[in-house]
N, C-alpha and C positions, 0 to 999 in steps of 0.2 A: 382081332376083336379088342384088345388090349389097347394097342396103339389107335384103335377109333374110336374107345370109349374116354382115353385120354386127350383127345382132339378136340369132342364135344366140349368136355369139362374146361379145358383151358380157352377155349372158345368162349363159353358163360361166364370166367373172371374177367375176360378182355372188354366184356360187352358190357358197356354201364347204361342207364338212363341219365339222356342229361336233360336237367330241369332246371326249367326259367327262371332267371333271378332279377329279382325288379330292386333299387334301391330308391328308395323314398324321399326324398332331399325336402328336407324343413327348411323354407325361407322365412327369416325372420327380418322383420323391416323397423326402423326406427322409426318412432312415429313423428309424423309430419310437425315442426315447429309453427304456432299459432305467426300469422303471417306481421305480425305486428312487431314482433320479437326481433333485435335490431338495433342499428344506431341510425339514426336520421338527423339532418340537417334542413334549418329553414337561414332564408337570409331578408332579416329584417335593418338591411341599409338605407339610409334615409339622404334624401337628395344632396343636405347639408352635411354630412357625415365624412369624415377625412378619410379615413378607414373602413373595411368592411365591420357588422354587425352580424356576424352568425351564429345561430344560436343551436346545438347540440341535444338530442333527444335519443337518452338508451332506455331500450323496454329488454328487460331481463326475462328469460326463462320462468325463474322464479318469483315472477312475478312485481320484482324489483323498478325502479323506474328514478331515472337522473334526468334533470334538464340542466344544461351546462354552457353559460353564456359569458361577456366578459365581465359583464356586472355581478357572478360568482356560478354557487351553485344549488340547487335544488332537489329533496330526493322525496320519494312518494312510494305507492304503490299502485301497482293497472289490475284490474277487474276486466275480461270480456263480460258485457251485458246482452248482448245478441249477437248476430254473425256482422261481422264488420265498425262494430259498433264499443268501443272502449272508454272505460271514467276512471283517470287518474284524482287518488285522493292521496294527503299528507299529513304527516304525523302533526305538524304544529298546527295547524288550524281545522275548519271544517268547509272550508272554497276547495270542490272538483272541479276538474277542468275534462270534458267530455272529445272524445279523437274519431275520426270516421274514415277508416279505410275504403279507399277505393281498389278494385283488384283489377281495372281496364288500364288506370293510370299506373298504377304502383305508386299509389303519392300518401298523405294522411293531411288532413283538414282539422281544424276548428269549427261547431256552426256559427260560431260568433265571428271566423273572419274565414269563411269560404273560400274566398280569395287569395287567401294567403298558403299555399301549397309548403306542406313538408316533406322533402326528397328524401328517398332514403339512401344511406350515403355513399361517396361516388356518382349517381345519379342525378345530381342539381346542377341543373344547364349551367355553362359558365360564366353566361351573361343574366342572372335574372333577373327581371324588374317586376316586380309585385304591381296588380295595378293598382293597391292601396296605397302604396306611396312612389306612384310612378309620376315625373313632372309631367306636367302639361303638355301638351305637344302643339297645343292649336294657336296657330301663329300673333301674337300679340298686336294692336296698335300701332302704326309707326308715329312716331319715334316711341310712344309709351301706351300703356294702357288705361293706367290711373289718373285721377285729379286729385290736386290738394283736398284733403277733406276726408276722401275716400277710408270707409272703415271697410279693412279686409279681415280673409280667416283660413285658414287651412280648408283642403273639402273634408267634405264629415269622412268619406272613406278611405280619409290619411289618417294610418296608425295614430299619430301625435296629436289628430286633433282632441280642442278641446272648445265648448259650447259657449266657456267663459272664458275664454283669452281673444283678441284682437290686435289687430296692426292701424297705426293711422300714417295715410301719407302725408308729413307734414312739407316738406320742399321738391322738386324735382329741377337736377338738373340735366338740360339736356346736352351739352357737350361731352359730358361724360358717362353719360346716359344712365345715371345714379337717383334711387331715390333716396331721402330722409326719411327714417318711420317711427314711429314713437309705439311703446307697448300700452296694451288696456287692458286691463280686467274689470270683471261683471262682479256687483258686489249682489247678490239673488235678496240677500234682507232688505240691502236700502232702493233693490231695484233701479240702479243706475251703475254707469262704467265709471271708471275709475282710474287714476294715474297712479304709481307709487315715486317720491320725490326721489330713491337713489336708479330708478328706471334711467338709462341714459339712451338717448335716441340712436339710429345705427343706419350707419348708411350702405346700401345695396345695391349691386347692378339691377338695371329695369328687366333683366330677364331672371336673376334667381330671385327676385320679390313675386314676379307673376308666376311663375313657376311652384314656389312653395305656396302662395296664399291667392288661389283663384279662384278663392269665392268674392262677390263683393257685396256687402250685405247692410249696405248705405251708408248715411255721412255724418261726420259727426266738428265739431268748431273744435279741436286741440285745446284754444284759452279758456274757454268754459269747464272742461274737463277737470273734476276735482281734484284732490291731489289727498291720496290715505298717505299720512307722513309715519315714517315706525319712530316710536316714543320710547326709550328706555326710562323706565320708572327709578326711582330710589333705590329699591331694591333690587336692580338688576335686570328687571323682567322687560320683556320687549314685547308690546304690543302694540298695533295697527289704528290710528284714530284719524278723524279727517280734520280734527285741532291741531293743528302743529305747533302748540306751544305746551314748553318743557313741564312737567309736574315739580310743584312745589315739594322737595321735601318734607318729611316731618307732619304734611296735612291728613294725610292717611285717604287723600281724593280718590289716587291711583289706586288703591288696592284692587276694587271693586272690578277695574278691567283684565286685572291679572288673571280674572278666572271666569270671567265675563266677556267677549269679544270674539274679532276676528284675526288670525295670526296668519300670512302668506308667505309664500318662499321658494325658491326653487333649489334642487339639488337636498343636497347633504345639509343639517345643520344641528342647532342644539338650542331648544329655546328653554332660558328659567321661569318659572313658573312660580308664584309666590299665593299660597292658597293660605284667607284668613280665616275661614268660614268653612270647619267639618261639614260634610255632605254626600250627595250624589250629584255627578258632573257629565255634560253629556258632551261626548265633542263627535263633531258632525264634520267627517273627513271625507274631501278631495285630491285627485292626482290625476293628473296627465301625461303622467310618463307613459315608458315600455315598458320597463321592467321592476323590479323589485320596491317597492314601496311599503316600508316597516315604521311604527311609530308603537316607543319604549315611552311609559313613566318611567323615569328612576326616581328615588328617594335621595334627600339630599347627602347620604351617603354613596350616592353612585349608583348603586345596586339597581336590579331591571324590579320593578313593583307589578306591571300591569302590562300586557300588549293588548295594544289595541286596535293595532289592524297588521296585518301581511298579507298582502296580495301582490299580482303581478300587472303591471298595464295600468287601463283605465278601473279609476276605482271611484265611489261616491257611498256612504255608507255613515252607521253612527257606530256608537260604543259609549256604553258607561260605564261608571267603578267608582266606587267611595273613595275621595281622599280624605284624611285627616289636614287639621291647621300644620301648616309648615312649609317649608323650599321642595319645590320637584322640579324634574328637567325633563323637557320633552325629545326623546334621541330619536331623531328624523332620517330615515334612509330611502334616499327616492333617485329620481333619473329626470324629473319632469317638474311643472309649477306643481304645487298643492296648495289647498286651504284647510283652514282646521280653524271650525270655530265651538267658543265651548260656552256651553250654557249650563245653568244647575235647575 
């Protein structure tokens, strides 16, 4: 009885219940980066361009945002506004520039230039030709296309065009199958085209002239064509007249255009500016470039006084600001023609 009741007993410490154990595993996931978020690349090269023209675009996490080209750099901030839909703005002005994800391409757009795809990077074919500034393909003329006379233009869905710039074919030869062109600009107040006297004419093969400029948009007599001569006054100041005779010293004639007129130019420059007459002054600025296009009052100590425009591309716009009587200089940073004309 002993040894059977100690049998049982050791029998029921042996015996346990075993119970199910489940462990629960927490997955935690990182949440999905907004699909914009990135560095991207667009390639705005242009037929006549030596080198490539690629332009850089990082959207930060943090909401950060660089555009980074070789004409410098730029930095902002990105907002989503709806799904696919983004508006970079920047600290120094008040121009947004709006973005539109596609998620079938994996690309980002402009609606201002649809056409012009931004890969994101790695991604950008290695051949791409934009067809905003892709050449011509359709077989020209033999031996040529144009006639003396011929006023051409960029097509309007070449980055670079511009409404007021022009080509005239002034010679063709055809053994070397080269044309002569001469430049024109649209003056929009006096409503007529216009020559500038340091323009010097330039001569092109018959296939990069029809290539770049295949609009033709009619004729015009070269000798007729006026001539804006730039005038350096007494005091320094350079402005645009269609008198090409020098101002007299001392008469006080010129002043009047110093802050009155039309001032053209391309690239980079520095124009002085000789205001005799405290005021309000409006200047009414153009640009045809790509890229960055800034225009500084200084004072004639140098110093920055007033901006008056920063954008990127094509630009056409006004701006005012009081100046006082005295020397200013207008600090010009562009890629393209511009006009700037100033009235009070």
């Amino acid at each position: 009885m002993i040894i059977l009741a100690f049998s049982i007993l050791l029998s029921g410490c042996t015996t346990q219940t075993q119970l199910p154990t489940t462990t629960t595993q927490l997955q935690t996931t990182k949440p999905q980066s907004d699909p914009i978020v990135g560095i991207w690349t667009q390639d705005l090269t242009l037929p006549e361009d030596t080198s490539p023209f690629i332009v850089t675009y990082t959207f930060f996490e943090d909401s950060r945002f660089n555009r980074q080209s070789q004409s410098g750099q730029i930095s902002g901030q990105w907002v989503k506004i709806r799904e696919n839909q983004y508006v970079v703005s920047y600290s120094f002005q008040e121009k947004t520039n709006t973005y539109i994800y596609d998620p079938i391409t994996d690309t980002l757009n402009q609606p201002d230039y649809p056409e012009l795809n931004i890969y994101r990077a790695g991604k950008m074919p290695s051949q791409t030709v934009n067809p905003a500034i892709a050449p011509v393909t359709s077989a020209p003329q033999s031996p040529n296309r144009y006639n003396v006379g011929d006023k051409i233009q960029r097509a309007n869905t070449d980055s670079a065009y511009d409404k007021d710039r022009a080509w005239v074919i002034l010679k063709i030869n055809y053994d070397e199958e080269k044309y002569t062109i001469g430049k024109l600009y649209y003056d929009p107040d006096g409503r007529k085209w216009y020559k500038v006297n340091e323009d010097l004419p330039e001569i092109r093969f018959f296939s990069a002239v029809e290539r770049d400029y295949p609009n033709l948009i009619g004729k015009i007599n070269w000798d007729t064509v006026p001539i804006k001569y730039t005038i350096h006054t007494c005091e320094g100041t350079t402005v645009l007249s269609y008198d090409s005779e020098q101002p007299e010293c001392g008469t006080g004639g010129s002043s009047s255009s110093s802050t009155d007129g039309v001032i053209s130019g391309y690239g980079d420059d520095v124009i002085p500016l000789n205001v005799q007459t405290a005021g309000l002054y409006i200047f009414s600025m153009s640009h045809s470039g790509r890229s960055n296009f800034i225009v500084w009052v200084k004072g004639g100590d140098g110093y920055n006084q007033d901006l008056l425009v920063n954008e990127i591309g094509h630009y056409s716009g006004k701006k005012s600001t009081r100046l006082e009587k005295g020397k200013y200089y207008l600090d010009i940073t562009a890629d393209g023609y511009w006009t700037i004309t100033i009235g009070s």
